[in-house]
C-alpha positions, 0 to 999 in steps of 0.5 A: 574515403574511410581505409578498408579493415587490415587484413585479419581484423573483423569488420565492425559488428552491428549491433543486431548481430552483436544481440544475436550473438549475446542470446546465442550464448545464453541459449547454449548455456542453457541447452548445450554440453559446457564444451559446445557452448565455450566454442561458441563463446570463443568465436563469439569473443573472437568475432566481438572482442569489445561489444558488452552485450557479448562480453556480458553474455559471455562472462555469464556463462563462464561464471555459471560453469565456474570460471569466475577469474575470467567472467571477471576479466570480461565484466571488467573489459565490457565496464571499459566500453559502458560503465553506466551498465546496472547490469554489468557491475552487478555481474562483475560483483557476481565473479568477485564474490566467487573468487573472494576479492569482497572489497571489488564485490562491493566496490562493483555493488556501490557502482550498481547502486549510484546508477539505481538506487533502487535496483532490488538485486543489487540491495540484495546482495549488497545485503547478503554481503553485509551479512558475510560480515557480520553486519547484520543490522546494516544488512536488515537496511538493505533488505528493506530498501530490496523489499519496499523497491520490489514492492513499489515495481512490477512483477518479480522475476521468480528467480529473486523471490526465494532471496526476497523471501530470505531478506524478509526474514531478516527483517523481521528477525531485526525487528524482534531484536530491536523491539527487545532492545527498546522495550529494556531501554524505554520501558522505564521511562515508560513507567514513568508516565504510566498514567498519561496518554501514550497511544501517539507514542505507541504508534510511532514505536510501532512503525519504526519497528515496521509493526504498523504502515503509515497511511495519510488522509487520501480524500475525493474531493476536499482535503483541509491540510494540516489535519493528522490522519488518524485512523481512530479518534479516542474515545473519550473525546466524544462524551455524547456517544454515551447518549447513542450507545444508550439507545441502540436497542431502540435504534436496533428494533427500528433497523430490523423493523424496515429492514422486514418491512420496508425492504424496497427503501434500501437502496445500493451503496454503489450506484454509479452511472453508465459510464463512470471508471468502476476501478474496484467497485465494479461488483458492487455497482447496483449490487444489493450485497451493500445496500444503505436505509437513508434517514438524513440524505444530503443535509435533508431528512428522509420523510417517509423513512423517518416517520418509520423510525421516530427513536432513531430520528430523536437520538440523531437531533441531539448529536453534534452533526456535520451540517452544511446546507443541502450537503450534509449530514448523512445519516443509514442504516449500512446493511452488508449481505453474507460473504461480502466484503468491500473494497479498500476505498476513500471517502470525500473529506477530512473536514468531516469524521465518520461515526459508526454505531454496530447494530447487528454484528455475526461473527467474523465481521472485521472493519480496517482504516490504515493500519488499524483492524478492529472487529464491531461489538453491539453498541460500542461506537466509534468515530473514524477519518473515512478519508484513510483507507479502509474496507469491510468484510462480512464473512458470516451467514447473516447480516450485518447492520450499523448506524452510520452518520457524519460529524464535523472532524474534532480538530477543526475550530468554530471558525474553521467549521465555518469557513470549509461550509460556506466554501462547500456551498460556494463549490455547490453554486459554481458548478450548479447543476453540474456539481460533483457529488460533495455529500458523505457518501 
């Protein structure tokens, strides 16, 4: 049989009750006159002199009414009790900040930080303290961890975000610096090779000064490792666009000709069937805000609508096209209604690359793949890894047109090519009827 409590101790405290006590507090602390609420803390203290919620709750209070040099004694004693508590060091670096004892403030946030190396409040004033010490650049470290963890986690208490807000600042100011730095320091090398090629290096500049994202090839169906994920492929590496962007007046007249006469064949982009998750595509499924003019569907022509575009239909047979049988290519007029904007999206393959040639282009039309925003110009083309994230806006009063086909990405090999067709094939027999949808949309 256990000994009854000595005379004059408190009987063990639950831990329910101890939480009672703890919001208690807070609650007080809130509402009441300082002097209500530092009777009730006492016998709180009194009735749990060891429980690290209370002694928490209590340390709180002290330090808000300006008691530090006690919130402290009480953080320090709770950290005795369960020094695994994010909260409690966070707390105790709180009260030493307030008295002064910086080397105990950071002590207490390195202790926060080993058990979460993502807590944002704790890179925030960790960060903060950084820069009482004039060590802005580390600081400017900090901050990010605070922002990239704040963004990576779910709603932000509002308490944190004029800290956020600040930390921001910092940021960018420390990018500024830097980006002034680096242009003194690498400009003359960068004269030095006026004449080459330096749009990769460019890139790898810009993210290091948090200019631009990083964003990797994210496909539906197949992905071919190994490929770079680049938003935009240069210009210049496809010389037979000169051919296309030649005949977009006659690839134009052809677009606006069904466009008036056979409006029926344009069908919705988004056609997904009852049942399927819609995530962000709900608004659009079966919608004709987005509706798409099919010359080349699944590898196979369209007859009737390419005998309606007979100079469309020529120019698309002298390019080099993805071609696997039954699959691809895809060739559409992609007609996007006023006031329609599509959301950010992936398409099915890296192992094919997207061409877009602008047809009808109103003001205040934009299209992004990963970190690069680019607005259409009439017959000027590009060619793009769909399988980035991208989306598209159309906020004028007309419509806008363009040309869309599917080419082979440019960095696979003969073989390659070769191999990634009879696997797609090989997909398509397995499954049979139930294939998955593996064409260019």
């Amino acid at each position: 049989m256990s000994a009854p409590p000595q005379s004059g101790s408190p009987a063990p405290l639950g831990e329910m009750e101890a939480r009672s006590l703890a919001e208690a507090i807070e609650k007080a602390s809130r509402g009441q006159p300082p002097e209500a609420t530092l009777k009730l803390l006492e016998m709180a203290l009194a009735r749990a002199p060891e429980h690290p919620v209370v002694l928490n709750s209590a340390a709180g209070h002290l330090l808000r009414t300006g008691n530090a040099a006690r919130a402290r004694e009480l953080c320090e004693r709770a950290l005795r009790v369960d020094a695994n508590s994010k909260v409690l060091w966070i707390n105790l670096a709180g009260a030493c900040r307030v008295i002064g004892d910086m080397a105990a403030e950071m002590d207490a946030l390195d202790k926060a930080l080993a058990l979460d190396p993502r807590y944002v409040l704790a890179l925030l004033q960790k960060g903060e303290a950084l820069q009482r010490l004039g060590r802005t650049k580390s600081a400017a470290i900090l901050y990010e961890g605070a922002l990239a963890s704040a963004a990576r986690g779910g709603p932000i208490p509002p308490q944190l975000a004029p800290a956020l807000t600040r930390a921001r600042e910092v940021v960018l100011a420390g990018h500024r610096d830097m980006e002034a730095f680096f242009e003194a320091e690498v400009g003359p090398a960068l004269s030095r090779y006026a004449g080459t090629d330096q749009h990769r290096f460019e890139a790898c500049r810009d993210i290091l000064l948090g200019k631009r994202r990083t964003y990797v090839s994210e496909p539906k169906s197949l992905l071919f490792p190994y490929l770079p994920a680049i938003e935009f492929f240069r210009r210049e590496d496809f010389p037979w666009l000169d051919i296309l962007e030649a005949a977009t007046a006659d690839i134009c007249a052809e677009a606006l000709e069904v466009l008036a006469r056979d409006r029926p064949g344009f069908r919705p982009y988004v056609d997904f069937p009852p049942g399927t998750p819609l995530e962000n595509w709900g608004p659009l499924n079966h919608s004709t805000d987005w509706t798409t003019y099919s010359l080349l569907h699944d590898g196979l022509p369209v007859a009737d609508h390419i005998a309606r575009c007979p100079r469309t239909a020529a120019i698309l047979e002298r390019l080099p096209l993805c071609d696997v049988p039954g699959v691809a290519p895809g060739a559409y007029f992609s007609v996007l209604q006023p006031h329609t904007r599509l959301p950010a999206h992936t398409g099915t393959t890296n192992t094919r690359s997207i061409v877009h040639l602008p047809l009808v282009i109103p003001q205040n039309c934009g299209f992004r793949v990963g970190s690069q925003v680019r607005q259409w110009e009439t017959g000027k083309a590009w060619v793009f890894d769909d399988t980035i994230e991208h989306d598209a806006w159309n906020d004028s009063d007309q419509v806008r047109i363009i040309l869309i086909f599917d080419i082979w990405n440019p960095l696979l090999t003969a073989a390659e090519r070769d191999l990634v067709r009879t696997l797609t094939l090989a997909m398509g027999r397995y499954y049979g009827a139930e294939a998955p949808q593996l064409g260019s949309r």
